[in-house]
C-alpha positions in Angstrom: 84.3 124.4 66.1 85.1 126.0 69.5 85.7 122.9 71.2 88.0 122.1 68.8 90.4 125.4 69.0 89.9 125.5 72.7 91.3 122.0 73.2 94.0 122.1 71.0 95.7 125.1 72.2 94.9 123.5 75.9 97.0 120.7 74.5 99.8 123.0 73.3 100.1 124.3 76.3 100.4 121.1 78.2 102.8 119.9 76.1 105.2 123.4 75.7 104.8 123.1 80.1 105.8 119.4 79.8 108.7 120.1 78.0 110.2 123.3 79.5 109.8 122.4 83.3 110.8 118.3 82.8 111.2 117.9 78.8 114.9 120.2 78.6 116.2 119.1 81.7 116.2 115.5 81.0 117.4 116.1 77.4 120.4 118.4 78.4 121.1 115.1 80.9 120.8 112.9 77.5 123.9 114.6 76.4 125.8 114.5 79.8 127.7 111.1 80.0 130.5 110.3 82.7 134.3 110.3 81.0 134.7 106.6 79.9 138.0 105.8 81.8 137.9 101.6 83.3 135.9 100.7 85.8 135.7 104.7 87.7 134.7 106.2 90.4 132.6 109.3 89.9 132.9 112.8 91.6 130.5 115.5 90.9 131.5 119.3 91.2 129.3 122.2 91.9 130.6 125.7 92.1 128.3 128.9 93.0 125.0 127.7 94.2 123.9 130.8 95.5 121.2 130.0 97.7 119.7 132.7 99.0 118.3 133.6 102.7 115.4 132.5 104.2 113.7 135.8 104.6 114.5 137.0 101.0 111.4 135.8 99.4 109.5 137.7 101.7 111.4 141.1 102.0 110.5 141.8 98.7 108.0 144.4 98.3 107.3 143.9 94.9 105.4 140.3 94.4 107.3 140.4 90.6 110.4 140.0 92.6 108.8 137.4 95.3 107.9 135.2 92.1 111.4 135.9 90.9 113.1 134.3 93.9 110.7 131.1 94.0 111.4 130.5 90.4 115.3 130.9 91.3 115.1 128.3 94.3 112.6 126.4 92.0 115.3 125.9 89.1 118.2 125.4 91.5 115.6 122.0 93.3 115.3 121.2 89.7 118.9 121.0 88.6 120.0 119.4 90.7 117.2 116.7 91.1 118.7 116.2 87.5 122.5 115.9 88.8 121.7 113.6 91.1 120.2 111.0 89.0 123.9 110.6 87.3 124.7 109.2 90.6 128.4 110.4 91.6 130.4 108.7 94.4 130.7 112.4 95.9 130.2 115.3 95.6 132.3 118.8 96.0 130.9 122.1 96.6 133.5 124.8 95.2 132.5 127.9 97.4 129.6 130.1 97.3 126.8 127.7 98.8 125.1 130.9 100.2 124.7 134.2 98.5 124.7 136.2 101.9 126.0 133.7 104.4 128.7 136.5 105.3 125.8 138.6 106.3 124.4 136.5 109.0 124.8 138.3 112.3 124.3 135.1 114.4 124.9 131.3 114.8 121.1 130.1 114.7 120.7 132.3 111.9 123.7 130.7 110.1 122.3 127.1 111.0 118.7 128.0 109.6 120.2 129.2 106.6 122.4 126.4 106.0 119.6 123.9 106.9 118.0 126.1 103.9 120.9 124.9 102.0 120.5 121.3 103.1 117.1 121.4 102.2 117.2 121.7 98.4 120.9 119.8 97.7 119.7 116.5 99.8 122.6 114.3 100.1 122.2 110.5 101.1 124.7 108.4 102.7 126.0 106.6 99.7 127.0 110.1 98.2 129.0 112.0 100.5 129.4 115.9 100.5 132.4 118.3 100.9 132.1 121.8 100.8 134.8 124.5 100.5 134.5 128.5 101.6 133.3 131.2 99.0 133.6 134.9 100.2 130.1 135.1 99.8 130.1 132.1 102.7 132.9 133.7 105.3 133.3 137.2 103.6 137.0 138.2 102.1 139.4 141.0 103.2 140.4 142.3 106.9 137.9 145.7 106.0 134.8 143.7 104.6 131.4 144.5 106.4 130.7 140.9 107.9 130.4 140.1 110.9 134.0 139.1 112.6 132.3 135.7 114.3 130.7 134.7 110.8 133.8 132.3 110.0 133.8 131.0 113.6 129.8 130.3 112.3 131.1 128.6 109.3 133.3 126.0 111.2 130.6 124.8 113.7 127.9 124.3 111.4 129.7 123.3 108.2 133.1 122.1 109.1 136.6 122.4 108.5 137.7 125.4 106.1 140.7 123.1 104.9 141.3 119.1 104.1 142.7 116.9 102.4 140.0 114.0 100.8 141.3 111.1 99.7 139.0 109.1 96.9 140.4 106.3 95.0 143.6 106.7 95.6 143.7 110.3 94.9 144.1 113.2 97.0 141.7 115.9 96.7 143.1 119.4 98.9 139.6 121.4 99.7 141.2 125.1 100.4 140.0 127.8 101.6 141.2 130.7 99.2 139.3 133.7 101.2 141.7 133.0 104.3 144.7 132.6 101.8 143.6 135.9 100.4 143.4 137.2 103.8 147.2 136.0 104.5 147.9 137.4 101.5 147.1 140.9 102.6 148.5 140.2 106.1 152.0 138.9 104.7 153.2 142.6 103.9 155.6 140.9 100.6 157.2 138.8 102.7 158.2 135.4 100.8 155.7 133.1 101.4 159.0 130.7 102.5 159.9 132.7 105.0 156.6 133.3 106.3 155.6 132.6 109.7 152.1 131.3 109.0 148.9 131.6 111.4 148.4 128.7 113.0 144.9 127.1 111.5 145.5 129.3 108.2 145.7 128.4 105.0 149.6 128.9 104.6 150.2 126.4 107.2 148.0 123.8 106.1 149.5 124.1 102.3 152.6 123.5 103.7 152.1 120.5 105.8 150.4 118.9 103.2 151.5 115.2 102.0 150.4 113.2 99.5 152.5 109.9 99.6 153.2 110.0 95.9 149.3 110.2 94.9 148.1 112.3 92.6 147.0 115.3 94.2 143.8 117.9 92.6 143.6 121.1 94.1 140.0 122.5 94.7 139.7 126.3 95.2 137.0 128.9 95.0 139.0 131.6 93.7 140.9 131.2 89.9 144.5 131.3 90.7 146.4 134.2 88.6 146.8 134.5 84.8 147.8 137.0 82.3 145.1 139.2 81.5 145.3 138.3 77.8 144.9 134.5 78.4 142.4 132.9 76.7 139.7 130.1 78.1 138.9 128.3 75.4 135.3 127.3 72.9 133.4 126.7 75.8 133.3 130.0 77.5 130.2 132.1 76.7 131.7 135.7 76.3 134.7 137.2 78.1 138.0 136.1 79.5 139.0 136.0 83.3 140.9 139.3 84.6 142.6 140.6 87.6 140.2 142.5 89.6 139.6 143.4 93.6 136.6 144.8 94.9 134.3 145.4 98.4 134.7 141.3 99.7 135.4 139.9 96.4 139.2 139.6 94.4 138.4 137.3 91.0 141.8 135.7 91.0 144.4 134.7 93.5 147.6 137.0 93.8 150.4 136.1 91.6 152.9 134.9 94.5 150.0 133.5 95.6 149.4 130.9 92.7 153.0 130.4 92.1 153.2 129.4 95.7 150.4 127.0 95.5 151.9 125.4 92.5 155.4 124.8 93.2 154.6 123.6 97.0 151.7 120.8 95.9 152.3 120.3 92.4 148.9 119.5 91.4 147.9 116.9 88.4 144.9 119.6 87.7 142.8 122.7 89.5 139.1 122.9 89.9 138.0 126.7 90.6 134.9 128.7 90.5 133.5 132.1 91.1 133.7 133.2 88.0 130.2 131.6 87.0 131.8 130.7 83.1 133.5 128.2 82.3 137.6 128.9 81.3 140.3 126.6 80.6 143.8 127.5 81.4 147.3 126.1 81.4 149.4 126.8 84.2 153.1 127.0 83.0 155.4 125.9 86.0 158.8 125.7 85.7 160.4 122.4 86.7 163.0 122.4 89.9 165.2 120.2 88.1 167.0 121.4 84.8 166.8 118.3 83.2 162.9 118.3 83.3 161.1 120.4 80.7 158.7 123.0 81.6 155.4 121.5 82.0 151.8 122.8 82.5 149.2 122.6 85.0 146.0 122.3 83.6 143.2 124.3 85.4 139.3 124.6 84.6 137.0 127.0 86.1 133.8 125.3 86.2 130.1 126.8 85.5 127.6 128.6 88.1 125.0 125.7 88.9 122.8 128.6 89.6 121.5 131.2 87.2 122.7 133.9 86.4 122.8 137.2 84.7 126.5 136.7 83.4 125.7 133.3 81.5 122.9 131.6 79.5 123.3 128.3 80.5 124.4 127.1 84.2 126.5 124.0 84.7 128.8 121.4 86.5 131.5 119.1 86.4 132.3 115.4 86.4 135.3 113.8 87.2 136.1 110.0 86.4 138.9 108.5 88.7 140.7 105.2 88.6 143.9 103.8 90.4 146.7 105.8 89.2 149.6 103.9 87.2 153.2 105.5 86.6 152.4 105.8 82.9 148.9 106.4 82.3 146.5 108.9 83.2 144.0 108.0 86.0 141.5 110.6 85.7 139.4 112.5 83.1 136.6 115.3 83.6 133.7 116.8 81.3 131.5 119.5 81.6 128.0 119.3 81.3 125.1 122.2 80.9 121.9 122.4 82.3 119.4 124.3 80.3 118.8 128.0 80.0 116.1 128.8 81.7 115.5 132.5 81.0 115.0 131.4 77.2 112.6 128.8 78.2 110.5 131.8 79.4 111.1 134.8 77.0 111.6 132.3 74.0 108.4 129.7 74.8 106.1 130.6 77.4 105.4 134.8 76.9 105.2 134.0 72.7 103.0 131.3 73.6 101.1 133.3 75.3 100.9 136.3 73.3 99.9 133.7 70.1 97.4 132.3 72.4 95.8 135.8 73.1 96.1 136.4 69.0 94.3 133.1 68.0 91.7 133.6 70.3 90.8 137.1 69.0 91.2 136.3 65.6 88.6 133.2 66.0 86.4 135.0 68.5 85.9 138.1 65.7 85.2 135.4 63.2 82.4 133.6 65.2 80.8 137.1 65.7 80.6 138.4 62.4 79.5 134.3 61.7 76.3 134.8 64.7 75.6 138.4 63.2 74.5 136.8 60.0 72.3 134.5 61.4 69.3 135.3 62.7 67.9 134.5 66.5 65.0 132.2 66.3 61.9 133.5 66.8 60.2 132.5 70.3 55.8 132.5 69.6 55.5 130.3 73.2 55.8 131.8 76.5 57.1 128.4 77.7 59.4 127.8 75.6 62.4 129.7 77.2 63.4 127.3 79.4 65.8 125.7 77.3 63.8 122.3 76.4 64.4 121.9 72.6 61.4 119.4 72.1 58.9 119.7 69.1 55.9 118.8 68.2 56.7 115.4 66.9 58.6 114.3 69.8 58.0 110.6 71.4 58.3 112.5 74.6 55.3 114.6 76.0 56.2 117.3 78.2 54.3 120.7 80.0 56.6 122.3 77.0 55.8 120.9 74.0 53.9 123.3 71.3 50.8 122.8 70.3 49.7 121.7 66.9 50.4 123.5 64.5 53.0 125.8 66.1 52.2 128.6 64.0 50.4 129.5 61.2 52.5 128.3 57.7 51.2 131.5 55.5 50.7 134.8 55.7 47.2 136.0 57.7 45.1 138.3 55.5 44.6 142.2 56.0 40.9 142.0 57.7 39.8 138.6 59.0 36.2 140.5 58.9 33.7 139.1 56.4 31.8 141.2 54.3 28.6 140.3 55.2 29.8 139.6 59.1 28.3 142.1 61.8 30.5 144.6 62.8 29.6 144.5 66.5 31.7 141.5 68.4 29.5 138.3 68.9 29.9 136.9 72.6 30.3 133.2 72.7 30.6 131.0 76.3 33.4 128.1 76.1 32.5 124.9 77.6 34.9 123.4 80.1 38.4 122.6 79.4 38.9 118.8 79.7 42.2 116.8 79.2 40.9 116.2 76.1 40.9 119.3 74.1 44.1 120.9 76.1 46.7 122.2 74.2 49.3 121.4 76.5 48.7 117.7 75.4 50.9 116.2 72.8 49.3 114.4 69.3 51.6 111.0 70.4 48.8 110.7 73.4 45.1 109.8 72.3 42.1 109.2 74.4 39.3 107.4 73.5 36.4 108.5 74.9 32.9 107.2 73.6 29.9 109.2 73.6 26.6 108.1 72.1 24.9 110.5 70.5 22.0 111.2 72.6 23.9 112.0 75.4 24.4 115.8 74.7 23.8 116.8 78.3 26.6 115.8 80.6 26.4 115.0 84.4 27.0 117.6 86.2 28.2 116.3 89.4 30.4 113.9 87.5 32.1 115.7 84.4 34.1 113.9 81.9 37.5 115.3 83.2 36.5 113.9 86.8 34.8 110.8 85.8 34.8 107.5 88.1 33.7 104.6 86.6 30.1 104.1 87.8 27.9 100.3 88.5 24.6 101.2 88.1 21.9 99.4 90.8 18.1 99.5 90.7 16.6 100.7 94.4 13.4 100.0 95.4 10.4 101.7 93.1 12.6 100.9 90.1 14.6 104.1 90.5 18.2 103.4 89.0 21.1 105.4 91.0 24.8 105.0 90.4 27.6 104.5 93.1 31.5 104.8 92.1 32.8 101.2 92.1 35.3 100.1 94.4 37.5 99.1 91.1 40.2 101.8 90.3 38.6 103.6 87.2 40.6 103.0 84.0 44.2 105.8 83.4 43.8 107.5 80.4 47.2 108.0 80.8 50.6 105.2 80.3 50.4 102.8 83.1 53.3 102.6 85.8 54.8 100.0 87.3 53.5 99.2 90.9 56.9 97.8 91.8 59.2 99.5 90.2 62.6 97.5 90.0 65.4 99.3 91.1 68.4 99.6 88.6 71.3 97.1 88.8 73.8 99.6 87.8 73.2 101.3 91.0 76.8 101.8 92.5 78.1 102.6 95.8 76.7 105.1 98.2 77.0 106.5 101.8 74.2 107.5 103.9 74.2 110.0 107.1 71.2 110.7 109.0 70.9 113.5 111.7 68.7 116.3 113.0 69.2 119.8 112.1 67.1 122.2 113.9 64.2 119.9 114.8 64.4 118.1 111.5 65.4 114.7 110.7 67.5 115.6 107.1 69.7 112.8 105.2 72.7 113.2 103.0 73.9 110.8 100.7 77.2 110.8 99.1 77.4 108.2 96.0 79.8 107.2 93.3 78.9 109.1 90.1 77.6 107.3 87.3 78.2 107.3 83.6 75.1 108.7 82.8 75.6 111.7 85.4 79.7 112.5 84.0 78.1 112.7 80.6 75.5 115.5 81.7 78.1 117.1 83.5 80.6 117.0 80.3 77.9 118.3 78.5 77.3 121.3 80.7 80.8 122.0 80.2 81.2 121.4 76.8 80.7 124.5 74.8 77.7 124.7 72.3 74.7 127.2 72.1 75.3 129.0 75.5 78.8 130.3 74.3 77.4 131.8 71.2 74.8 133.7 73.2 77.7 134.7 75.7 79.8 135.7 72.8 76.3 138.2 72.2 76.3 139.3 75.4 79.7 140.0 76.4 81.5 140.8 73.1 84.6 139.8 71.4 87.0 141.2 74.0 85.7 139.4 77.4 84.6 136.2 75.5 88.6 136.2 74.3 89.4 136.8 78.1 87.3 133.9 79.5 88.9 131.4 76.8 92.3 132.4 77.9 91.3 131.8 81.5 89.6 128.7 80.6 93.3 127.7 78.9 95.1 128.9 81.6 93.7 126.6 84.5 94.9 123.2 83.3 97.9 124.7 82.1 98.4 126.5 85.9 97.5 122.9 87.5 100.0 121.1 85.8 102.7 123.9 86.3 101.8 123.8 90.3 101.9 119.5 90.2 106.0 119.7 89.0 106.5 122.2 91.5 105.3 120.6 94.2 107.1 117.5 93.1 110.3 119.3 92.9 109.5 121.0 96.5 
């Protein structure tokens, strides 16, 4: 039936919505465990959120690319209401927060778009936040078109470009590689050890760095250098990282550059983003002492946490940390994925939909070549359009009920003229009507009405359709006379109930009286009741009405109100995880 295919694709949809906007994300998490390591401490990096400015999602002309943007901020709410239920001990943002943070042209605006920020990645006081520069937060490059004050706006409102952050024992450098670019540019090939560094840049703060003998991890936005040719490992999508400089953007650190950074702080391992795929690379460093062998730094790029067009799948990464021993390692890491999103569209909700469309056709052409084989009923009463499907054998009597018999069973005969009948018309007068002999009245409802047989002539001041039951009294001269008795005359229809109890199912209801335009009016607001959600279900329901609408408004239109009728719970329930992520 109808019902039947409408319902079940209703419950397709629920269930594909269910699973692509909560179902994925919490599977992907299924898979994403900390690194077993002791009893550790867990740090949670981000690289390349991306968030984008306030006014973007309404300078778009185009509402396609309006809808675009508030799925964009909707997935990023979403991810990482997924991270967060890992529950790190901190977390690190690797550059890029804002996606045109070195466009803002003033300090409030720079606040209002970092509150933006603040907005979707909620952090909580057990969970602390770092955050490190992207060019896309400062700009990059002494010729880039930011504004010069936008890095002064970074410091007040975010914080420090670099520091050092010390968690379990381990030293974590935050630094900001767009100023150590911009040094870069600004040391003209002098050696970076005989460089006189800019007091508050990058160069110095590398150099006074100290680390006590702890294990140090160096956090930078920017990849540092590698041969073009070097390989990232299984886990990258497509590609390889290679040497490249544009307009505010350089994809790896200068080759002084890294060797500089590696030599002066030695890290046990390098966290890096930008590049939005994941690479893994190890750093060969030459030892200063000849009786060490050459070892290697290992560095990972980590994964956009936004999307993006460069990658299926976004990601982050975890780190586990315990105290550090001399002989054994005292920290692990592991990537995890978050779903991709642009399949769970293109791959599940427009086939869907398209299948949806299909089905409903398909069934909607069957039901009408079904209807065109079966004939409308035929309607002999002038009443009987109103939609009242009672008969003449019905217990219930109603204005609409057909008279007996409804219509003749056989076939009426060419001339219903006898042969020896007169051919003019013979004029007959009817007596009255009386309840009696109505047709409007139903065979389940007999009156008995007795009438000896000499009493052909009828009163006419009292019919028998107006009759009062009459006490007859003898006046004087013996002249009988009748008077209506006081006694209610005997219903010839069912008695009713002079009290009438009211129900005991009645539930709860609220009264409000007031006057409206010199009238006292009433409204009453009550609980509905079983009886009342049933009729209402009905009404709903499809059945008769929908084959005459399939009549009416052809294949096409009927196929177009099914889909919309499919596509309201399913829009409901899409809206109710949105809001719950907003």
């Amino acid at each position: 039936s109808r019902t039947v295919v409408i319902n079940f694709i209703r419950l397709g949809w629920v269930v594909c919505i269910v699973w692509g906007e909560l179902g994925v994300y919490f599977w992907s998490l299924s898979s994403c465990k900390w690194p077993e390591i002791g009893k550790p401490t867990h740090v949670l990096l981000i690289s390349d959120p991306q968030v984008r400015h306030p006014s973007a999602l309404w300078a778009e002309t185009s509402w396609v690319k309006s809808l675009g943007q508030f799925l964009y901020e909707l997935n990023l709410k979403r991810s990482w209401h997924v991270a967060r239920r890992l529950n790190p001990h901190a977390v690190f943002f690797l550059g890029d927060m804002l996606s045109a943070g070195k466009f803002v042209s003033s300090e409030a605006e720079y606040k209002a778009y970092w509150q933006k920020f603040r907005d979707i990645f909620q952090s909580d006081a057990t969970s602390p936040h770092y955050y490190i520069p992207g060019n896309n937060d400062v700009g990059m490059g002494l010729s880039h078109s930011s504004p010069k004050n936008v890095r002064l706006y970074y410091s007040n409102v975010v914080g420090p470009f670099n520091r050092p952050v010390v968690i379990r024992d381990h030293v974590f450098i935050c630094l900001d590689a767009p100023g150590l670019v911009d040094d870069d540019y600004q040391r003209s090939g002098i050696p970076y050890e005989q460089l006189n560094p800019v007091q508050g840049g990058s160069v110095e703060f590398i150099k006074s760095v100290s680390t006590a003998g702890r294990p140090l991890i160096l956090l930078s936005h920017i990849p540092l250098a590698r041969p073009d040719t070097a390989a990232c490992g299984p886990l990258r999508e497509k590609g390889a990282i290679r040497r490249g400089v544009g307009h505010g953007y350089q994809n790896t650190l200068g080759k002084d550059t890294t060797a500089f950074l590696l030599k002066t702080l030695q890290p046990s391992a390098v966290f890096s983003g930008d590049n939005r795929d994941y690479c893994e690379y190890h750093h060969p460093v030459e030892a200063s002492d000849r009786k060490i062998e050459e070892y290697t730094i290992r560095e990972v790029t980590i994964k956009s946490f936004s999307m993006s067009v460069h990658i299926r799948r976004p990601g982050f990464q975890l780190v586990s940390l315990v105290d550090p021993t001399p002989t054994g390692k005292s920290f692990v890491d592991a990537p995890c994925l978050l779903p991709d999103t642009s399949r769970i569209y293109n791959s599940l909700y427009i086939p869907l939909t398209l299948l949806t469309l299909v089905l409903l056709f398909v069934f909607n052409m069957y039901r009408s070549r079904r209807l065109c084989n079966v004939a409308l009923p035929l309607i002999l009463s002038p009443l009987s359009n109103s939609g009242h499907s009672l008969h003449p054998g019905s217990n219930v009597w109603s204005p609409y009920t057909p008279p007996v018999p409804v219509s003749p069973r056989n076939k009426l005969p060419q001339s219903l003229r006898a042969a020896n009948a007169s051919p003019a018309p013979t004029m007959r007068a009817s007596r009255p009507a009386t309840p009696l002999g109505s047709p409007m009245l139903g065979p389940a409802i007999v009156f008995q009405h007795e009438v000896e047989e000499d009493e052909e002539e009828e009163d006419s001041l009292y019919p028998t359709q107006y009759a009062l039951q009459r006490n007859g009294h003898i006046g004087e001269g013996g002249e009988e006379w009748l008077t209506p008795r006081d006694d209610p005359s005997p219903s010839f229809f069912l008695p009713v109930s002079a009290n009438p109890k009211p129900s005991a199912a009645q539930g709860w209801s609220w009264s409000w009286t007031f006057v409206f335009r010199g009238r006292r009016r009433r409204m009453t607001i009550s609980v509905p009741t079983w009886n009342s959600m049933r009729e209402l279900a009905e009404q709903l329901s499809p059945g008769a009405d929908r084959d005459m609408l399939l009549r009416r408004r052809g294949v096409f239109w009927t196929t177009v109100i099914d889909a919309l009728g499919i596509i309201w719970p399913t829009l409901l329930l899409w809206i109710l995880f949105a809001w719950w992520m907003l």
